[in-house]
SEDOTI-357109 format. One record per residue (C-alpha): chain; residue number from 1; x, y, z. Coordinates in steps of 0.02 Angstrom, whole numbers, plus 50000, padded with zeros to 5 digits. Example, Ala and Ser with C-alpha at 12.3 -4.5 7.8 and 13.67 -1.06 7.14 Angstrom:
2
rec c A k 1 x 50615 y 49775 z 50390
rec c A k 2 x 50684 y 49947 z 50357
REM end
This chain:
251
rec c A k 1 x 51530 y 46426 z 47892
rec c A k 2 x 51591 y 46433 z 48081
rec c A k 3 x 51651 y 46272 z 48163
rec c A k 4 x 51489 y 46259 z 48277
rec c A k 5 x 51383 y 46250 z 48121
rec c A k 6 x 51475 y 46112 z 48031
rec c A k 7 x 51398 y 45970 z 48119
rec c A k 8 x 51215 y 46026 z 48059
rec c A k 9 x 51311 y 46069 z 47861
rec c A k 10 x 51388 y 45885 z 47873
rec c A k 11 x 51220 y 45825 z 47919
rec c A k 12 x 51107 y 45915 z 47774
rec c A k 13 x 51264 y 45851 z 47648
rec c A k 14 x 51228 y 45673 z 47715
rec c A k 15 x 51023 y 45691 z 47678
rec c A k 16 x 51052 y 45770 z 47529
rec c A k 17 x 51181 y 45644 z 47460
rec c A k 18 x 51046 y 45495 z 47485
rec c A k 19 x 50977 y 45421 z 47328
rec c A k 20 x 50787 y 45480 z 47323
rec c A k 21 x 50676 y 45530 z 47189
rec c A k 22 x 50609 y 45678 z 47267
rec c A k 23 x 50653 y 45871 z 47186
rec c A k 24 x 50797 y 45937 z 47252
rec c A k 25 x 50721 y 46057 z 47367
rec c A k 26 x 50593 y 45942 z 47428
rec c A k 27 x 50767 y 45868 z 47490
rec c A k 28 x 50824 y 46003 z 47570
rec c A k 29 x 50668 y 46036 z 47679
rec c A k 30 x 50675 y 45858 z 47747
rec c A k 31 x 50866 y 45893 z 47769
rec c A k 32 x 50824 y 46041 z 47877
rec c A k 33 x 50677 y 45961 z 47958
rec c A k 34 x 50797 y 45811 z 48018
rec c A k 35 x 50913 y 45949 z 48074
rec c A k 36 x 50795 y 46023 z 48167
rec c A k 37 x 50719 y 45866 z 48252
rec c A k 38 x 50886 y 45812 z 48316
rec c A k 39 x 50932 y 45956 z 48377
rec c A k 40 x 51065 y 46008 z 48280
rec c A k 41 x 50958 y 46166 z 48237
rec c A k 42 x 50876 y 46233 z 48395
rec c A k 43 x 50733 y 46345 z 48419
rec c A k 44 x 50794 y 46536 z 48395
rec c A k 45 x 50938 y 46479 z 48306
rec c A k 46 x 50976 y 46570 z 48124
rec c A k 47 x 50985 y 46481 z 47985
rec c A k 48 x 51138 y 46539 z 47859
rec c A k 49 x 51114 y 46662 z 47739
rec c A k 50 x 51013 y 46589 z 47585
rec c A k 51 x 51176 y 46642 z 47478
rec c A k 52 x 51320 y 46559 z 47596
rec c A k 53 x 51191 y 46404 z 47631
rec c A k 54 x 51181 y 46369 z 47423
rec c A k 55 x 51400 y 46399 z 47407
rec c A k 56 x 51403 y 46283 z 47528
rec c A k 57 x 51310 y 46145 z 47472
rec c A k 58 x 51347 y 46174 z 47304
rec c A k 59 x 51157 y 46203 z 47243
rec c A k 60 x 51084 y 46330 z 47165
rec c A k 61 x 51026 y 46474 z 47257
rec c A k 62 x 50835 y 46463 z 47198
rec c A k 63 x 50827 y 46292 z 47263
rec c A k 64 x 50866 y 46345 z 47436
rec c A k 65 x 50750 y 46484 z 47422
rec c A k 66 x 50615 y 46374 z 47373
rec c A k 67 x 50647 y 46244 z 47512
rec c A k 68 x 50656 y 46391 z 47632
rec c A k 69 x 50498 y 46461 z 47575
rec c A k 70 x 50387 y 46304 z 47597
rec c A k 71 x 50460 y 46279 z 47788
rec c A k 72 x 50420 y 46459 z 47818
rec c A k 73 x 50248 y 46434 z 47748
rec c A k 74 x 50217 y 46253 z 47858
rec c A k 75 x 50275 y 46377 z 48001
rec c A k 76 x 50446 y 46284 z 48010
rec c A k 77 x 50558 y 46426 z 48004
rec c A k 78 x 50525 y 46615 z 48007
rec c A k 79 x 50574 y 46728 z 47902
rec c A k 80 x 50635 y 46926 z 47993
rec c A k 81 x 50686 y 47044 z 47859
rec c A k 82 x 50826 y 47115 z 47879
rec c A k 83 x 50904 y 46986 z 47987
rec c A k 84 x 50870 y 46804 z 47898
rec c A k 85 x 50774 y 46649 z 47950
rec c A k 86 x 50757 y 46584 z 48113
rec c A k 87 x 50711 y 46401 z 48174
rec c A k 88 x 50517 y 46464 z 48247
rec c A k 89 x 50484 y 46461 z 48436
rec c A k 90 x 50323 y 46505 z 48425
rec c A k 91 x 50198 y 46349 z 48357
rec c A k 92 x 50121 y 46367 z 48204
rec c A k 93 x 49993 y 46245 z 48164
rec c A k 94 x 49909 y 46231 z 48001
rec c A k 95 x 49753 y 46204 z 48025
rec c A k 96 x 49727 y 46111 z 47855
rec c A k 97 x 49829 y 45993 z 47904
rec c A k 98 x 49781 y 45839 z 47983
rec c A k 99 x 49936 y 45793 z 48107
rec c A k 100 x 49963 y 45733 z 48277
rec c A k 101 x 50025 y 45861 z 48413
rec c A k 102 x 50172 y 45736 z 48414
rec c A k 103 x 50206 y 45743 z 48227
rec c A k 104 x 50208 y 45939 z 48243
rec c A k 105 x 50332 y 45943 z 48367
rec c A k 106 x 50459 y 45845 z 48308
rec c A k 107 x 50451 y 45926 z 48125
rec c A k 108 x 50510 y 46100 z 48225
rec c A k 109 x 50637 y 45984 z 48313
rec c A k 110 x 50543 y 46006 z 48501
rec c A k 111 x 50510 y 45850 z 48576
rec c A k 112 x 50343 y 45806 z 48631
rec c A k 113 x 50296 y 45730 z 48794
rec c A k 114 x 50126 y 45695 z 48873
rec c A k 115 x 50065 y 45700 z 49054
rec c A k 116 x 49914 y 45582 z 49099
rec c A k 117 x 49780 y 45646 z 49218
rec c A k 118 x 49651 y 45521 z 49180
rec c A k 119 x 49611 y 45373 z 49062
rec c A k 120 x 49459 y 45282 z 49062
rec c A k 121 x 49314 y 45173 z 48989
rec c A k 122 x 49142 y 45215 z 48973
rec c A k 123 x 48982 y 45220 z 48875
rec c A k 124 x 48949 y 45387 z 48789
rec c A k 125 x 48873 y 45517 z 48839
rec c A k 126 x 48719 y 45614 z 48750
rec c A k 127 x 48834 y 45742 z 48668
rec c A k 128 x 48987 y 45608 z 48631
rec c A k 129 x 48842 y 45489 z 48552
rec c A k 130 x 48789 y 45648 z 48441
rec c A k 131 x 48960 y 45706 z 48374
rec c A k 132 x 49003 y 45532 z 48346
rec c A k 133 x 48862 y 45476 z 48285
rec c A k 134 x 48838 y 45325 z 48400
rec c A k 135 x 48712 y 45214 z 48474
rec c A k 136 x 48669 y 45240 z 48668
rec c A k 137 x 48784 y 45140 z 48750
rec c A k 138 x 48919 y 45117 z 48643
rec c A k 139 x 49074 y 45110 z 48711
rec c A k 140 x 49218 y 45232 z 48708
rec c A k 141 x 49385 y 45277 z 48774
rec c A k 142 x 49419 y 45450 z 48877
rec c A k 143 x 49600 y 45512 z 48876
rec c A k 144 x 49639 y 45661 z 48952
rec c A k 145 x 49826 y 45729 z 48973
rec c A k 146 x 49925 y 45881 z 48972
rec c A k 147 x 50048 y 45888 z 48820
rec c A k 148 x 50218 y 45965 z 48827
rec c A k 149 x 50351 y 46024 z 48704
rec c A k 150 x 50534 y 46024 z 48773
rec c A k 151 x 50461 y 46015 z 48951
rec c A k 152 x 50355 y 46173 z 48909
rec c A k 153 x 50161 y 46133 z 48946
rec c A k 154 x 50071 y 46178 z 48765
rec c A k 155 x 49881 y 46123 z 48794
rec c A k 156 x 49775 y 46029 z 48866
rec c A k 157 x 49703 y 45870 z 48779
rec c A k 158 x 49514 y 45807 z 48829
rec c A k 159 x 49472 y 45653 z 48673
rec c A k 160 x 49342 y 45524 z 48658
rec c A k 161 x 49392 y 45361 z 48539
rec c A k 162 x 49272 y 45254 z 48485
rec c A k 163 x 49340 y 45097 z 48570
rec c A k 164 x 49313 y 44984 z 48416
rec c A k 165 x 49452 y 45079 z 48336
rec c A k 166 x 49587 y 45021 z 48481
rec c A k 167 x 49637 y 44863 z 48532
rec c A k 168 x 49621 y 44925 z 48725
rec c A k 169 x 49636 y 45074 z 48831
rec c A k 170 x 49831 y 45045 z 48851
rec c A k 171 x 49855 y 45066 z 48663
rec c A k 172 x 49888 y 45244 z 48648
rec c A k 173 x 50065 y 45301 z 48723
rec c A k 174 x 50134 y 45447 z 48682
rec c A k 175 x 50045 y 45480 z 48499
rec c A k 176 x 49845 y 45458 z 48494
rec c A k 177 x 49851 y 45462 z 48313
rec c A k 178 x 50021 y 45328 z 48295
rec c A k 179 x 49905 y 45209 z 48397
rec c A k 180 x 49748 y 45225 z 48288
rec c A k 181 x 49873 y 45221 z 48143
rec c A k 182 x 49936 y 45037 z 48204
rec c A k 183 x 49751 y 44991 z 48213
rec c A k 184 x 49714 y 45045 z 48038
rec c A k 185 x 49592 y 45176 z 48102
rec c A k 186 x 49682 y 45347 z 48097
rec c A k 187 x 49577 y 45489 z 48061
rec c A k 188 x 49598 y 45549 z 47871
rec c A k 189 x 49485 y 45702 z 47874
rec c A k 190 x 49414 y 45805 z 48014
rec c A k 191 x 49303 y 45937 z 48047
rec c A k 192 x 49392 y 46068 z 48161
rec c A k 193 x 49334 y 46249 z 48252
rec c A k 194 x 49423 y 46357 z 48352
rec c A k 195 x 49377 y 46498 z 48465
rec c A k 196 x 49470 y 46635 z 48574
rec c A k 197 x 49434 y 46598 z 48779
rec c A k 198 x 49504 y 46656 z 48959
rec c A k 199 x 49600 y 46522 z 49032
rec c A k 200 x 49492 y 46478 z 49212
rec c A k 201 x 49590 y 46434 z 49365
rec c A k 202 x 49613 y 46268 z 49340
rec c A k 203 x 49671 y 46282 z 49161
rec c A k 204 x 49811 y 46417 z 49201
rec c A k 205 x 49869 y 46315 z 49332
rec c A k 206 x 49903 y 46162 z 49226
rec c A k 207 x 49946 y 46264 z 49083
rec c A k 208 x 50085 y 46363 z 49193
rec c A k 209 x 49991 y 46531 z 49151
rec c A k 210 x 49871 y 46659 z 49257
rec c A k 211 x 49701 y 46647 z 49266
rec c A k 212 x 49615 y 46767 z 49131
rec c A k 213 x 49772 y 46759 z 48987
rec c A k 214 x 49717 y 46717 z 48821
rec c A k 215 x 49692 y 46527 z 48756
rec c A k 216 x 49630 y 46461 z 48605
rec c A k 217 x 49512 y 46308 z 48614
rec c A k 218 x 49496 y 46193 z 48465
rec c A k 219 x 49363 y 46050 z 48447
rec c A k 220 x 49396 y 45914 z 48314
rec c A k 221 x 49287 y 45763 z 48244
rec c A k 222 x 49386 y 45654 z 48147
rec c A k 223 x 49320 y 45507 z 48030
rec c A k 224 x 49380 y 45359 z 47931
rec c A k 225 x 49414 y 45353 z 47759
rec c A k 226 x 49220 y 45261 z 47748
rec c A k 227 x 49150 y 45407 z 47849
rec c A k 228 x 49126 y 45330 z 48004
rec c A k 229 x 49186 y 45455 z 48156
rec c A k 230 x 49343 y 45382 z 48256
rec c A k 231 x 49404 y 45522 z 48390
rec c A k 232 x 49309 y 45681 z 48451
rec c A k 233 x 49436 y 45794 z 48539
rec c A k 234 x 49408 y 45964 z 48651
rec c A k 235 x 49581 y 46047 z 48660
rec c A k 236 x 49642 y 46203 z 48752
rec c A k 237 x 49807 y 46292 z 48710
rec c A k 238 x 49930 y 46434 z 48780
rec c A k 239 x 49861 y 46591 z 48688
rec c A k 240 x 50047 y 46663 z 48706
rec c A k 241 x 50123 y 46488 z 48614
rec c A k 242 x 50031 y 46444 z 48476
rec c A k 243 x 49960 y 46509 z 48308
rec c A k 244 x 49828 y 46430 z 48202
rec c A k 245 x 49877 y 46463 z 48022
rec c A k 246 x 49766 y 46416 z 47859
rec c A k 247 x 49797 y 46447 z 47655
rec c A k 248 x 49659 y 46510 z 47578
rec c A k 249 x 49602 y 46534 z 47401
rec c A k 250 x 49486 y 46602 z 47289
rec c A k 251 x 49430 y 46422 z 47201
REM end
């Protein structure tokens, strides 16, 4: 391997070296994921070839394909035939995965950021007291922010919490989900839809796009592990930076 790629090789030795009792591709992947995060791998950037990456660790050559294969199936990494496997630009979210937009960031190694434009405290409204199943008059939290990745704006965040589930309306910082995790209330299933839409004025503007270009809006009701609904969340992404992947199967 080239001098410039040694740091992120001496790195994935180092993770891989650690005492864990985890497969060793499973060690791998969070060798590469750590890579990633920090920056050592950057977005675009190839990864070595699958032959020259196992000579170099000194592992066999199935276990890198098989650590390769599950990051390009969590939307990690993609693979280009012909050419090899790239760190992904584009976001790929699986959408049967229940993770913050913080924790999806840093896996691909972008750092998240968020942008408030308004918090606030209220009772909830006909449709929040619906989806959440509430009582009139029940009081919620409102948190509504732009969220970036690497300074690039991503979507646009509109959520409702049930404010029994947060110590306060200053709880949540940058992660919604870290906050209700520290509360023991962090959403462990959710019901989610998405739908195409045209981005209106006021979304392209925040979103840094033209009114009209393609966006995908995604609803979510989360609940509790005892069924009780936590967070109901309206989100609106950049059509042209973001893909909503799911596995299916026939059982």
């Amino acid at each position: 391997m080239e001098r410039d790629q040694m740091t992120p090789l001496v790195h994935i030795r180092q993770h891989l070296n650690e005492t864990s009792n985890l497969p060793l591709y499973q060690r791998l992947q969070r060798a590469l994921r750590s890579a990633i995060e920090q920056h050592l791998l950057k977005p675009e950037d190839a990864l070595p070839a699958e032959r020259q990456l196992a000579a170099d660790l000194e592992i066999s050559r199935i276990t890198v394909r098989k650590a390769i294969d599950g990051l390009v199936s969590e939307g990690v990494l993609v693979r280009r035939p012909g050419s090899g496997n790239f760190i992904n630009t584009r976001i790929e979210k699986n959408f049967a995965k229940l993770t913050s937009f913080s924790e999806d960031m840093r896996a691909r190694g972008r750092t998240p950021r968020s942008v408030w434009l308004k918090r606030s405290e209220g009772t909830v409204t006909p449709d929040e007291a619906m989806r959440l199943r509430l009582s009139p008059g029940s009081k919620v939290y409102r948190f509504n922010r732009m969220r970036y990745a690497d300074d690039v704006p991503m979507c646009l965040e509109y959520a409702t919490i049930v404010a029994s589930c947060l110590p306060s309306l200053d709880a949540v910082d940058l992660s919604m989900y870290d906050a209700l995790e520290k509360s023991g209330n962090r959403p462990v299933r959710a019901l989610q839809r998405l739908s195409a839409l045209l981005l209106n004025a006021e979304q392209a503007t925040l979103l840094q796009a033209k009114e009209g270009d393609a966006g995908l809006a995604v609803e979510r009701l989360g609940f509790l592990r005892d069924g009780r609904a936590v967070e109901f969340c309206r989100s609106y992404f950049r059509g042209d930076m973001y893909d909503f992947v799911a596995e299916l199967n026939a059982n």
